[in-house]
FIKE-333944 format. One line per field, with one value per residue (C-alpha): residue number from 1; x, y, z; chain; residue in three letters. Coordinates in steps of 0.001 Angstrom, whole numbers, always signed. Example, Ala and Ser with C-alpha at 12.3 -4.5 7.8 and 13.67 -1.06 7.14 Angstrom:
2
resi <- c(1 / 2)
east <- c(+12300 / +13670)
north <- c(-4500 / -1060)
up <- c(+7800 / +7140)
chain <- c(A / A)
resn <- c(ALA / SER)
***
This chain:
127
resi <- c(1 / 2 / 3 / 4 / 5 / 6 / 7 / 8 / 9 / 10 / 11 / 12 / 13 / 14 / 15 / 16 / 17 / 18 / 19 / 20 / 21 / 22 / 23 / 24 / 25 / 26 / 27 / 28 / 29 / 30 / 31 / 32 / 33 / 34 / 35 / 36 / 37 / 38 / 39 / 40 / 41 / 42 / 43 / 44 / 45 / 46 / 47 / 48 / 49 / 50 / 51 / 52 / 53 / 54 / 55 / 56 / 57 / 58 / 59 / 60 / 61 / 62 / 63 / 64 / 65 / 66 / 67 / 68 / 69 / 70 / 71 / 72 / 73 / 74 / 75 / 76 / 77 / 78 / 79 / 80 / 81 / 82 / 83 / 84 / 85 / 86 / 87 / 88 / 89 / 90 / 91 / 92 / 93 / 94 / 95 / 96 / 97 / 98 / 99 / 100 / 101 / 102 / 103 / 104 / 105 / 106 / 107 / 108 / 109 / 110 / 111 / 112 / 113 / 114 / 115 / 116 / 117 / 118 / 119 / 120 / 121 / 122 / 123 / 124 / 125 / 126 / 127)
east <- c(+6321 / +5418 / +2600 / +1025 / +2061 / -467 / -2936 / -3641 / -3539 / -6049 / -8767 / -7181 / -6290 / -6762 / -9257 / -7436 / -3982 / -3639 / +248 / +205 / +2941 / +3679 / +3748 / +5622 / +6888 / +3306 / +591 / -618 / -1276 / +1980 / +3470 / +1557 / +2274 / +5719 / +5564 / +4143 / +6875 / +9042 / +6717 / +5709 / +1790 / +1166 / +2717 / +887 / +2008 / +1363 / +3638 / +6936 / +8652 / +9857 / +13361 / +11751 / +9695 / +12703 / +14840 / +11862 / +11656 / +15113 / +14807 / +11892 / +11224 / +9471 / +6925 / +6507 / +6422 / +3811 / +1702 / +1459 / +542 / -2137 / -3392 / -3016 / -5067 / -8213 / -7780 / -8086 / -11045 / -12753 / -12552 / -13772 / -16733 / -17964 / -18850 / -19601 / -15902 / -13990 / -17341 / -17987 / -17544 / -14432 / -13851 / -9961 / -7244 / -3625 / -1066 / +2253 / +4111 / +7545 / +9914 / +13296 / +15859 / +16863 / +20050 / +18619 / +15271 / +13726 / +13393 / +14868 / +12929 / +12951 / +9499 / +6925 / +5019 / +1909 / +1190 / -2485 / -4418 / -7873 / -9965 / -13773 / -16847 / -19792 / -18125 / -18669 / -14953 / -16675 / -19334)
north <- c(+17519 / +20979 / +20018 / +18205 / +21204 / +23562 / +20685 / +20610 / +24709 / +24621 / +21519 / +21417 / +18566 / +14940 / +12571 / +9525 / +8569 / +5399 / +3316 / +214 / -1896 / -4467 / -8075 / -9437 / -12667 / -13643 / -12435 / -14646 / -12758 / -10747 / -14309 / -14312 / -11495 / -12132 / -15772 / -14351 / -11784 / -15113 / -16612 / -19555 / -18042 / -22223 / -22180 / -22696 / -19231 / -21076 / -24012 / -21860 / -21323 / -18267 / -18588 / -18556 / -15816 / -13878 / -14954 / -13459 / -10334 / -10236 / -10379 / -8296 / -5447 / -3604 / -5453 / -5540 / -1717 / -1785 / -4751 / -2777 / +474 / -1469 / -2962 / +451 / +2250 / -376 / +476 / +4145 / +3298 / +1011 / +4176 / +6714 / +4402 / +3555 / +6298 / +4644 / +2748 / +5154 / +6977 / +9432 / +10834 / +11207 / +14643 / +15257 / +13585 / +13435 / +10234 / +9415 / +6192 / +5811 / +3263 / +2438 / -104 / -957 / -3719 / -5343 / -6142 / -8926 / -8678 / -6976 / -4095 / -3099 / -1775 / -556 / +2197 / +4307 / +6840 / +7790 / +10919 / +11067 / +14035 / +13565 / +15215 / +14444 / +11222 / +10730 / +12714 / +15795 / +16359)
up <- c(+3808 / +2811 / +632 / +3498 / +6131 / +3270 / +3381 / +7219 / +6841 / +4234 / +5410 / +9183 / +11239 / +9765 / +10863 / +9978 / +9412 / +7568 / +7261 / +4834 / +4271 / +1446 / +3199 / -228 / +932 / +2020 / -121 / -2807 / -5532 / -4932 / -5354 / -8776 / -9791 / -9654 / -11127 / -14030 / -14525 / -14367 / -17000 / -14711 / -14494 / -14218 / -10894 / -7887 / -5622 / -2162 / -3562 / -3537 / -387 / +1179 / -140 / -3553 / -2968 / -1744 / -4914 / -7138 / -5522 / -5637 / -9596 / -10161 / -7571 / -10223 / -10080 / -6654 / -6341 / -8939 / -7493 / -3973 / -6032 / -7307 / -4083 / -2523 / -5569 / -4793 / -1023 / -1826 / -4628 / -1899 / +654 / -1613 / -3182 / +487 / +2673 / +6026 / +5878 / +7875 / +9449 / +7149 / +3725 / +2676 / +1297 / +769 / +1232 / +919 / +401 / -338 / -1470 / +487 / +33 / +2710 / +1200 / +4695 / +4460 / +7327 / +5929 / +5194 / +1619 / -689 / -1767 / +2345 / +3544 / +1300 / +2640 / +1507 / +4418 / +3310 / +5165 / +5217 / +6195 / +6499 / +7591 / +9308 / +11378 / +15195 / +15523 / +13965 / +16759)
chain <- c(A / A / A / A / A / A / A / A / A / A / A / A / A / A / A / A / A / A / A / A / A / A / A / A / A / A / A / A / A / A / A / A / A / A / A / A / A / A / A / A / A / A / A / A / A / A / A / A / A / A / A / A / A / A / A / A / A / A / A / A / A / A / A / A / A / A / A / A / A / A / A / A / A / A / A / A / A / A / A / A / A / A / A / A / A / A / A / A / A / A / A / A / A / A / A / A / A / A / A / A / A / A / A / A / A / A / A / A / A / A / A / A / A / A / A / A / A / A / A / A / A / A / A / A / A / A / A)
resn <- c(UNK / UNK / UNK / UNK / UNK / UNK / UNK / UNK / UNK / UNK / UNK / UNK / UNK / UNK / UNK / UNK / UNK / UNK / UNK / UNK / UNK / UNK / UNK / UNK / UNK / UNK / UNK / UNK / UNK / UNK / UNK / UNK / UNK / UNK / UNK / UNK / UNK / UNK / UNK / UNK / UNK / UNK / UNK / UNK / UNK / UNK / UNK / UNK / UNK / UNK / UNK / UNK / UNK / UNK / UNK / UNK / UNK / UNK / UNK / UNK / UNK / UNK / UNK / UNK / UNK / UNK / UNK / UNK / UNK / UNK / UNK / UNK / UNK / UNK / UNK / UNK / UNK / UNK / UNK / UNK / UNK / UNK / UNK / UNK / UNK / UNK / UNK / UNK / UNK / UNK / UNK / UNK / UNK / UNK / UNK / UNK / UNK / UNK / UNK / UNK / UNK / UNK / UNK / UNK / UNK / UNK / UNK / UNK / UNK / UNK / UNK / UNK / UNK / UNK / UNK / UNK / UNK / UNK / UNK / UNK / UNK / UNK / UNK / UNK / UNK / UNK / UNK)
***
């Protein structure tokens, strides 16, 4: 929290204020992903049910922290590579990865979180 308390002090207020979440029992290639770590990459990942996906997240949250990391890197990439996406160049930014491991979630591995700050210039906010 203090590093991003010195960030706003340094660049000021943010212009955007980005929360992802990892939708694990749902996305496709997470499904993948984590058929592969159970050395099934044959598998079809919209053939396995939701119980299955559970069970396999269940056995390899690893890989599920490190699938979202990926996803969230190209996100970040994507941003910084295309200007006009969020109005204007980006020209710092700040992020964070958080993860709960809430008993009451859903899955396993509880909600998967990347808070990402974005502070640009020259976007309709700026005028």
């Amino acid at each position: 929290m203090n590093e991003l308390i010195a960030f706003i002090k340094c660049v000021g207020p943010p212009t955007w204020f980005i929360t992802l979440s990892c939708n694990d029992l749902n996305w496709l290639d997470m499904r993948k992903a984590l058929l592969i770590a159970d050395k099934r990459p044959g598998v079809d990942p919209a053939s396995i049910c939701i119980d299955e996906a559970q069970q396999l997240i269940e056995m390899y949250p690893v890989v599920l922290s490190r699938h979202f990391s990926r996803r969230v890197n190209a996100f970040m990439s994507h941003i910084k590579r295309n200007p006009g996406f969020l109005g204007g160049q980006v020209v710092d930014h700040w992020w964070r990865i958080s993860e709960s491991w809430k008993p009451t979630s859903p899955s396993f591995g509880g909600d998967k979180k990347c808070t990402i700050f974005r502070h640009t210039r020259g976007n309709c906010f700026d005028r």
